[in-house]
N, C-alpha and C positions, 0 to 999 in steps of 0.2 A: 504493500500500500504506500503509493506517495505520500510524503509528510508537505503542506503546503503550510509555511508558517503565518497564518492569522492570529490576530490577536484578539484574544480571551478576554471581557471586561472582567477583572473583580471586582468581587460584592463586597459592599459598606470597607469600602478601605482605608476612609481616612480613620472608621472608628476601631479598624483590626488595629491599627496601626499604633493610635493613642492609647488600648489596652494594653499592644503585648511593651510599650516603652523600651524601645529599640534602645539601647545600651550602646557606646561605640565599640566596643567590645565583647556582646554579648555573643551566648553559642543558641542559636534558635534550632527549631524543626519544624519543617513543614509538611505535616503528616500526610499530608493531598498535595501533592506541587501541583499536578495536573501541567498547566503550557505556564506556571510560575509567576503568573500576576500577581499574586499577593508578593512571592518571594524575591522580586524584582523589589518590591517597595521597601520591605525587610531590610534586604543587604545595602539597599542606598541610603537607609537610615545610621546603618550599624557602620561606618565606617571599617573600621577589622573587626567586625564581627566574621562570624561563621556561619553558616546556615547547610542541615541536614536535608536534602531535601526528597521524601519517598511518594512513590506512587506505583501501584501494580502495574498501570497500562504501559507497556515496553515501547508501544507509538507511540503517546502524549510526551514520552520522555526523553525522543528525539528535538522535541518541541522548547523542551524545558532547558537541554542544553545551549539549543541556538539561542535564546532569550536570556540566558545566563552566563554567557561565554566573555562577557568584560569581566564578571564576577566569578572566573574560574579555579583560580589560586584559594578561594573563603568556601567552594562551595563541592561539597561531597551529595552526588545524589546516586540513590539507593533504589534497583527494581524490587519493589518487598510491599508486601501487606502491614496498613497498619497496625493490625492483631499483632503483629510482631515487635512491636514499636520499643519495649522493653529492650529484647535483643539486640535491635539494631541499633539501639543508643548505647551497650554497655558499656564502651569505653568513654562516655560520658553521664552517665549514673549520675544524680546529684547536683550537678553542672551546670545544669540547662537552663539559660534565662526566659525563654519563649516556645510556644507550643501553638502552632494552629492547623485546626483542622476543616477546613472547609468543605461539608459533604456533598454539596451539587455536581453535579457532571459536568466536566470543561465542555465548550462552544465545541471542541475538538473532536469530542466523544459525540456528542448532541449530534452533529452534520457527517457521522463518522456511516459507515454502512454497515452497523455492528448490531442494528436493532435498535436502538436507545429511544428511539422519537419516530413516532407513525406521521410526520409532517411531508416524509418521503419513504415512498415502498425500498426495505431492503432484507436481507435475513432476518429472520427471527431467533438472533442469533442472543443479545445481550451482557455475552461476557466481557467483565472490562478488564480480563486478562486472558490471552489465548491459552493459559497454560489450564483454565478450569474445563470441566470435566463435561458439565451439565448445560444445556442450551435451554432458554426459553419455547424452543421449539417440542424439545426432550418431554419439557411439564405441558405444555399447552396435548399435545400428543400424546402422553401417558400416563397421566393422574389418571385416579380413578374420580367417579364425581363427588365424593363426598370430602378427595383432597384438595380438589379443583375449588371448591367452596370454601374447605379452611384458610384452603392458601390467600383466595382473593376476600375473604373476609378479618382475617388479622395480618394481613400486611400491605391489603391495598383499602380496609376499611371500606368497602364495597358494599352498597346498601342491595343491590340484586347481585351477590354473588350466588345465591342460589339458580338463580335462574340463568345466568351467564354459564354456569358450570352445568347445568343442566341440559344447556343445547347445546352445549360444545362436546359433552359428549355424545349428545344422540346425531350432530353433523359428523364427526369423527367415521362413521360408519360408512361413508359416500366423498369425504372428506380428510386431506391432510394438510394441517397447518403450517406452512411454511414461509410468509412472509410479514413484516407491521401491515403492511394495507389490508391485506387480507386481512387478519383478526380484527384489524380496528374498523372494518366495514362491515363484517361480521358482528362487533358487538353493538355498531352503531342501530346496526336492524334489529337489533336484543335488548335493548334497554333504551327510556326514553333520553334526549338530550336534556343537558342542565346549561349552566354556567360552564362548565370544566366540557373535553373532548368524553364521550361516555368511554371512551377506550384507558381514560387518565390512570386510573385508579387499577385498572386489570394492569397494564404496565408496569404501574408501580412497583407493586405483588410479586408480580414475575420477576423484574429486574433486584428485587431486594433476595431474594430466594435462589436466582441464577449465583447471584454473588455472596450470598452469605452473610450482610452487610450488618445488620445488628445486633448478631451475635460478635459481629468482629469491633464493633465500636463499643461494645460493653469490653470487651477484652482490654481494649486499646485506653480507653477510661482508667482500668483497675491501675495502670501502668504508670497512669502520668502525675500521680502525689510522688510517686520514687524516683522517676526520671529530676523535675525540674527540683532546684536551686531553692535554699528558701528567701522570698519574695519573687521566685521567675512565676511569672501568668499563665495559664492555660486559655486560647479563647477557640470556640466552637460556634462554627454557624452549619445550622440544619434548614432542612428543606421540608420536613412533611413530619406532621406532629408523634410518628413513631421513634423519629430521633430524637427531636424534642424535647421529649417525656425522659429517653434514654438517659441524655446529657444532663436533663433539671435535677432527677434521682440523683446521682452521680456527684452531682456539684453539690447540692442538696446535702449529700453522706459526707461530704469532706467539710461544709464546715458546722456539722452539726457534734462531728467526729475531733475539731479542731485542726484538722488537719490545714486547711485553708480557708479566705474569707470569700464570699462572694461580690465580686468590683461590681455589679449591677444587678439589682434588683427582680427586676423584671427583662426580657430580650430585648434588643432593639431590633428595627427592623429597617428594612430601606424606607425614605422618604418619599415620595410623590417623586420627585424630581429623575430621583433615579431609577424608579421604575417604569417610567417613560423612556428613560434613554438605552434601559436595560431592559427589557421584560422580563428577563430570565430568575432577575434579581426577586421579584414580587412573592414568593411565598420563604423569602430568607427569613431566618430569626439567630439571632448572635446572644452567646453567653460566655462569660468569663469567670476565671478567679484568680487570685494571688495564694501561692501557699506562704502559708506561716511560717 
């Protein structure tokens, strides 16, 4: 696949930025580089700082390097799951002044032909690493109906997941699913239209379950009171109230725990302004802490 390097707007960056208090010195990670927009802003703050930077997608990371490459001598980037984030920080244990994790899918992935977005027919593929096992084609194609339901009712919050999972598999018998257009016109004729694409929310499901994603972010959480420094910040911005809930519990336990304080109250979220110039930006919510 050709790499065409476009660039990726980050979200709420001036306020990732004002959290994680770039240090000129400081050793950061950026648990998602994805095409490195946040981590561009990072390393121009941090004069000799350092910056980790991982991400599973071995394409996006072609991305990261071109974008990174004045910044090459400060910046170690890493093909790895953040589940493993522990790991892959050991020889900075304790260290770490800054941590973010930005869970949205780059622009990259979004226009990529990987499955991600039914805005254009491609595979129903969804892995955001080639090296995983299981394709959204795999679930759509071999659940049974009663998984097809769990799956698209606790992780896509699906208000007719029964009935989405119920004609998918009595289509399956005449039918095999093999592309986003397809399913997403399939479900359009399946369930009425809202506000959102009705295919939004099946997607979801699928793409969190192709990848394993929040079981790996509860992982990735337990990790990071040990990783960072005390006073280094953790800041998280999520996309859909399953991570949300993840992150609030999480931060929630560290400083009920004393572990850390939490720098904002309630999320922030993008302004008007930038979800105009962003759309992608409009269901962000950003959360932070300071450890003790």
């Amino acid at each position: 696949m050709a790499v065409e390097n476009t660039r990726h707007v980050p979200v709420l960056v001036n306020k990732v930025m004002e959290l994680l208090n770039c240090r000129p010195d400081g050793i950061f990670v950026d648990a998602t580089l994805g095409e490195a927009g946040h981590a561009e802003q990072i390393l121009e703050r941090s004069a000799r700082g350092i910056l980790i930077g991982i991400d599973r997608d071995d394409e996006v990371l072609k991305l990261a390097r071109m974008n990174l490459e004045r910044f090459k001598n400060r910046v170690s980037i890493v093909c790895g799951d953040f589940r493993d984030l522990r790991e892959i920080t050991a020889n900075y244990s304790g260290k770490i002044n800054g941590i973010l994790l930005d869970l949205g899918l780059s622009s990259f992935q979004l226009d990529s032909d990987r499955g991600f977005s039914f805005q254009h027919d491609s595979p129903l593929d969804m892995r955001m690493s080639g090296r995983g096992k299981i394709t959204a084609a795999d679930l759509v194609n071999n659940l049974s109906q009663s998984e097809l339901f769990f799956l698209l009712r606790d992780f896509g919050q699906e208000r007719f997941a029964g009935r989405i999972a119920r004609r998918i598999v009595r289509a399956r018998h005449t039918t095999k699913f093999t592309t986003t257009g397809q399913l997403a016109r399939f479900i359009e004729r399946t369930v009425p239209r809202t506000k959102i694409h009705p295919a939004t929310r099946t997607f979801q499901a699928l793409r969190i379950k192709v990848n394993d994603e929040l079981s790996a972010l509860e992982k990735c959480l337990e990790s990071v009171p040990e990783i960072l420094c005390a006073g280094g910040r953790a800041v998280v911005i999520s996309f859909h109230s399953l991570e949300d809930a993840i992150v609030k519990k999480a931060f929630r336990l560290y400083s009920d725990r004393g572990i850390a304080r939490l720098l904002i109250r309630k999320p922030v979220m993008p302004a008007q302004e930038e979800i105009e110039a962003n759309p992608r930006s409009r269901s962000a919510k950003l959360r932070a802490v300071e450890k003790n």
